[in-house]
C-alpha positions in Angstrom: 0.0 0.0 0.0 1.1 3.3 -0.8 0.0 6.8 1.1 0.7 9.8 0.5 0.8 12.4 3.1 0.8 16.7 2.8 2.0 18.2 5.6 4.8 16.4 7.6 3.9 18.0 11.2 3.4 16.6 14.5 -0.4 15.2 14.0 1.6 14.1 10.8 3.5 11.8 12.7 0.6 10.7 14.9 -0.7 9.4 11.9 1.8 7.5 10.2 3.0 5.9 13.6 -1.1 4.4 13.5 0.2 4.0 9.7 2.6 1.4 11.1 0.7 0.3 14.1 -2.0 -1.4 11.7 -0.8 -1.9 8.7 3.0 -3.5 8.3 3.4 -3.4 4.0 3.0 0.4 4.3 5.0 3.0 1.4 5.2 6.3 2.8 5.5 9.1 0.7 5.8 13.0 1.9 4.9 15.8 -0.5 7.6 18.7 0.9 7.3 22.2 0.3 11.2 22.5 -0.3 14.2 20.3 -0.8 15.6 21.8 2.6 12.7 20.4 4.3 13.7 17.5 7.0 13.5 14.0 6.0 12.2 11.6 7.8 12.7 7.5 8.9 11.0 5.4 6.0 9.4 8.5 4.6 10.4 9.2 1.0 10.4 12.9 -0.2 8.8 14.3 -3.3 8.8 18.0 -3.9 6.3 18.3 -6.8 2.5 17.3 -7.9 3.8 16.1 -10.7 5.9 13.4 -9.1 3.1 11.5 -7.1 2.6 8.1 -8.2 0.5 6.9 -10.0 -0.6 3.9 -8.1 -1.2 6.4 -4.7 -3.8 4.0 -2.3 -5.3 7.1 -0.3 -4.2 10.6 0.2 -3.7 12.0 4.2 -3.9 15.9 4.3 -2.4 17.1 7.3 -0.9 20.3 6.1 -2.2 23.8 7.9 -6.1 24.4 7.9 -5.4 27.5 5.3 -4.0 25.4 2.6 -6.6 22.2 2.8 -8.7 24.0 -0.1 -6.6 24.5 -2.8 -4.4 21.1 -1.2 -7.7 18.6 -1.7 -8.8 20.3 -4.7 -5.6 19.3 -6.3 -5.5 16.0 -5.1 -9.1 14.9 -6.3 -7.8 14.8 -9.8 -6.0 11.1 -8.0 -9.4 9.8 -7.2 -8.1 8.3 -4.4 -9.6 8.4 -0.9 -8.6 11.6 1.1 -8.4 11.4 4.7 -8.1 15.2 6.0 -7.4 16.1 9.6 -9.7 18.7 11.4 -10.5 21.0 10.9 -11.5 20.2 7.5 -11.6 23.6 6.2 -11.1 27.5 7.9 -14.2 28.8 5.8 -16.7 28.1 3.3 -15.4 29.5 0.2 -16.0 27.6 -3.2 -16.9 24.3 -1.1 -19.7 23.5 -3.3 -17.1 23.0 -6.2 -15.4 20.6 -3.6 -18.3 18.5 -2.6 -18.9 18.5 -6.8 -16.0 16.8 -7.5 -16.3 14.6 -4.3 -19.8 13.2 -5.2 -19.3 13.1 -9.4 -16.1 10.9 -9.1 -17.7 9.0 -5.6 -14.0 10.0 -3.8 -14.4 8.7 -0.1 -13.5 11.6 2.4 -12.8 11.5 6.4 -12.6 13.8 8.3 -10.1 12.9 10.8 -11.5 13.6 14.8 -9.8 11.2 16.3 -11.3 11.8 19.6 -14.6 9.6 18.4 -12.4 6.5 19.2 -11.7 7.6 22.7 -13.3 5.2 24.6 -15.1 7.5 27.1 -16.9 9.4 24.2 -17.9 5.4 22.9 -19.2 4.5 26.5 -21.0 7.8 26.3 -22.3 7.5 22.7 -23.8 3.8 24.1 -25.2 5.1 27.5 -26.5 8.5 26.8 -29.8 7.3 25.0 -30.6 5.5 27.9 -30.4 8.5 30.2 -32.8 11.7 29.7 -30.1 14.6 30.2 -31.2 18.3 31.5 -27.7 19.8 30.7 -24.0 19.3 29.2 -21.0 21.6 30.7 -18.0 20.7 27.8 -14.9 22.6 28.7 -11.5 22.3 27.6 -8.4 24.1 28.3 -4.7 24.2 28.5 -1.7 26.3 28.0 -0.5 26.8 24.1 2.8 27.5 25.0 3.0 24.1 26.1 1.2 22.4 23.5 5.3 21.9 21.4 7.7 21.8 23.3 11.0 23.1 22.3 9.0 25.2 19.9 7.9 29.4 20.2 4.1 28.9 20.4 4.0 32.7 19.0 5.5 31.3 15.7 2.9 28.0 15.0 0.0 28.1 13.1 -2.0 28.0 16.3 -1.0 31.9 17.2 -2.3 33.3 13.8 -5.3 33.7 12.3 -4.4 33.8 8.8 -3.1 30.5 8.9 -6.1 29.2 10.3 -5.2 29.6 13.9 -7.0 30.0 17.0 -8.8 28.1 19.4 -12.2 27.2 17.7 -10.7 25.8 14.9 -8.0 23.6 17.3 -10.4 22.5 19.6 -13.3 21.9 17.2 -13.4 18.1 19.0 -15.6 19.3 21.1 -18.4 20.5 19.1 -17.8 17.5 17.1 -18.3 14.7 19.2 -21.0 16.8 21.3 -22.7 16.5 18.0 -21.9 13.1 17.0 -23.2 12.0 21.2 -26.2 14.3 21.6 -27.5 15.8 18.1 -28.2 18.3 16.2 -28.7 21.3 18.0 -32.1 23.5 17.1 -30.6 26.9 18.3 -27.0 28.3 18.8 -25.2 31.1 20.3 -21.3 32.0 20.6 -18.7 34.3 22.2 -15.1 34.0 20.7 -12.7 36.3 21.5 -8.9 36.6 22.9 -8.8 37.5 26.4 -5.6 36.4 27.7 -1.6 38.3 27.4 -0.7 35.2 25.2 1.2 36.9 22.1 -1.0 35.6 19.7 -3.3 37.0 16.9 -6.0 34.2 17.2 -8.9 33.7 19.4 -7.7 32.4 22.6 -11.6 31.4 24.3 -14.6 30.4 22.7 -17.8 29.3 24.0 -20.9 27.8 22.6 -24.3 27.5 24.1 -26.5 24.9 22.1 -30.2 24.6 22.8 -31.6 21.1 22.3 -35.8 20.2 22.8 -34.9 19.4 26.2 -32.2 20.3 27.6 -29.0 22.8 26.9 -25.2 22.1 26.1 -22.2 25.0 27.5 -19.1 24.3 25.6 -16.1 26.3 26.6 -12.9 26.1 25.1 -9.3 28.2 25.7 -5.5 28.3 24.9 -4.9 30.4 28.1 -5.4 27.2 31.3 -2.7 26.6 32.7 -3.4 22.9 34.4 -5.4 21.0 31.4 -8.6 20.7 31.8 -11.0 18.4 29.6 -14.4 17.4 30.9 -17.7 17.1 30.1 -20.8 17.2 33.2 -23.8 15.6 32.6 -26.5 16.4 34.8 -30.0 14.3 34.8 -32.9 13.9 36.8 -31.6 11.6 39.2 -27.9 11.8 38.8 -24.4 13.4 37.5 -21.8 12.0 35.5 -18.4 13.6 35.6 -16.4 12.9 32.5 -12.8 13.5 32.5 -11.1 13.1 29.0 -7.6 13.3 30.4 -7.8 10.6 33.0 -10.5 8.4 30.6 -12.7 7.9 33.3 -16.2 8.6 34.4 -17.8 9.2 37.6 -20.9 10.6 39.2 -21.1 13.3 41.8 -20.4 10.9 44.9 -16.9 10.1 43.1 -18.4 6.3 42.0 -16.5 4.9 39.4 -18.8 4.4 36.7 -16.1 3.4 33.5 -12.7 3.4 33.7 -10.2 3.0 30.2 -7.2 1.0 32.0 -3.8 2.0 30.4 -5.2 4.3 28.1 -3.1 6.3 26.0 -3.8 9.2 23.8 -2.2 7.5 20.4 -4.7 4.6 20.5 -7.4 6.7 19.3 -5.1 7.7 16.5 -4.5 3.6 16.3 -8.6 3.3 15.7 -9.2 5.6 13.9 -7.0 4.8 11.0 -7.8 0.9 11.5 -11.5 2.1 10.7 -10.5 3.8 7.6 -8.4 1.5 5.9 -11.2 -0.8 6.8 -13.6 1.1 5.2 -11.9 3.0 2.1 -12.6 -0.2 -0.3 -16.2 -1.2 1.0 -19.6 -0.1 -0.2 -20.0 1.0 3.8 -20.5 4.9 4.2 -17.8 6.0 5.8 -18.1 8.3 9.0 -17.5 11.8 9.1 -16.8 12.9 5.5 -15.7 16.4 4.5 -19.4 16.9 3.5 -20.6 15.6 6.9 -17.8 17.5 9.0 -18.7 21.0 7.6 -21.4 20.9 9.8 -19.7 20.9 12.8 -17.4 23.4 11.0 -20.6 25.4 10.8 -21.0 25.7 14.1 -17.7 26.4 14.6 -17.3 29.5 12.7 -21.1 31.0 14.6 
């Protein structure tokens, strides 16, 4: 099998280490922006369209959110499965022309959230029809600067907005798998905005309040907390669960262990998730998530 991969970052690497975790006769082949770019263990190097195989199995986009546009529209003309990581796009410019190509040449598309696979949100997506919620509390926040270490968070692609930076676009898991667990929300309102001294020009806090038939969801999301936070409280009737991401547990409000993911580690969702595309990419099965399906969560990103 033969991938090839735009963008050679560290979600990049995330993915081709689940590359190798599931599949072992795996070609890796890196379209680089220059020939001083760094190379790579087992990666091979091409520095043009024009020298992509011909014989390319499926196409990984992981290059920054500003250049996934024009990056998939050149890469359709392969007709090859595309599996782009989130956020799948920073607006809505000329998508229809997209989705055109997508649906006339039937080109599978993902949209890679990896956090579906964690297996707190799968024990949630299981349990919470059974429940009848009254309200959601989503937060998540940590401290950008230490998102890379060893790198000047001031100079990523998180820190400006032209490159498709800021915290609604990083931390657009949340209003993904909130919409993948509870629905379609029928009403929405957002604040997004940068708040903190971090020496950035991209929203450092956003926060979404979705109104459901029954019940309400708060999602609040920042680059500025410095102890990581990710949770999600659910409150019912009867009872509260207390869902913490980071520790892949959940509890209710008397500190019962409810579910707990023993030895759980961050890279196993990335594991999954790829196991469940090249599962998928040669089936007549729908595939999850595709760029057409992911724009709505993208939708509500960009409220």
């Amino acid at each position: 099998m033969k991938v090839l991969i735009i963008g050679l970052g560290l979600i990049a690497e995330k993915h081709i280490l689940a590359l190798r975790n599931t599949k072992q006769d795996i070609q890796i082949i890196a379209l680089r922006s220059s020939v001083k770019s760094d190379k790579k263990e087992d990666v091979t190097n091409i520095y043009s369209i024009e020298h992509i195989p011909s014989n390319i199995d499926f196409v990984i986009i992981s290059n920054p959110t500003n250049q996934h546009y024009n990056t998939i529209l050149e890469v359709l003309k392969l007709k090859v499965p595309l599996f782009i990581e989130k956020p799948p796009l920073m607006d809505f410019v000329n998508v229809e022309k997209l989705l055109s190509i997508i649906k006339r040449n039937n080109i599978k598309t993902y949209t890679a959230f990896n956090l579906r696979f964690h297996p707190v949100l799968l024990w949630l997506k299981e349990k919470i029809p059974l429940v009848k919620v009254i309200e959601v509390q989503s937060y998540c926040g940590s401290y950008l600067p230490d998102w890379r270490p060893g790198k000047d968070y001031r100079h990523v692609y998180s820190a400006k907005k032209v490159l498709g930076g800021g915290v609604h676009l990083d931390l657009i898991h949340e209003l993904d798998f909130i919409r993948w667990i509870f629905g379609e929300p029928k009403k929405i309102n957002t604040f997004k905005g940068k708040k903190s001294r971090l020496e950035i020009d991209s929203m450092d806090v956003a926060n979404y309040n979705l109104e459901y038939e029954n019940f309400y969801i708060t999602i609040l999301l920042n680059y500025y907390r410095r102890d990581p936070k990710r949770t999600i409280e659910i409150v019912m009737e009867d009872q509260t669960w207390i869902v913490d991401l980071l520790k892949a547990s959940v509890c209710n409000a008397d500190g019962d262990t409810l579910f707990q993911a023993e030895n759980f580690v961050l890279q196993d969702t990335y594991n999954l998730q790829m196991g469940y595309f090249l599962e998928n990419i040669y089936t007549n099965i729908t595939i999850m998530n595709s760029l057409e399906e992911s724009l709505k969560t993208l939708k509500i990103c960009l409220m």
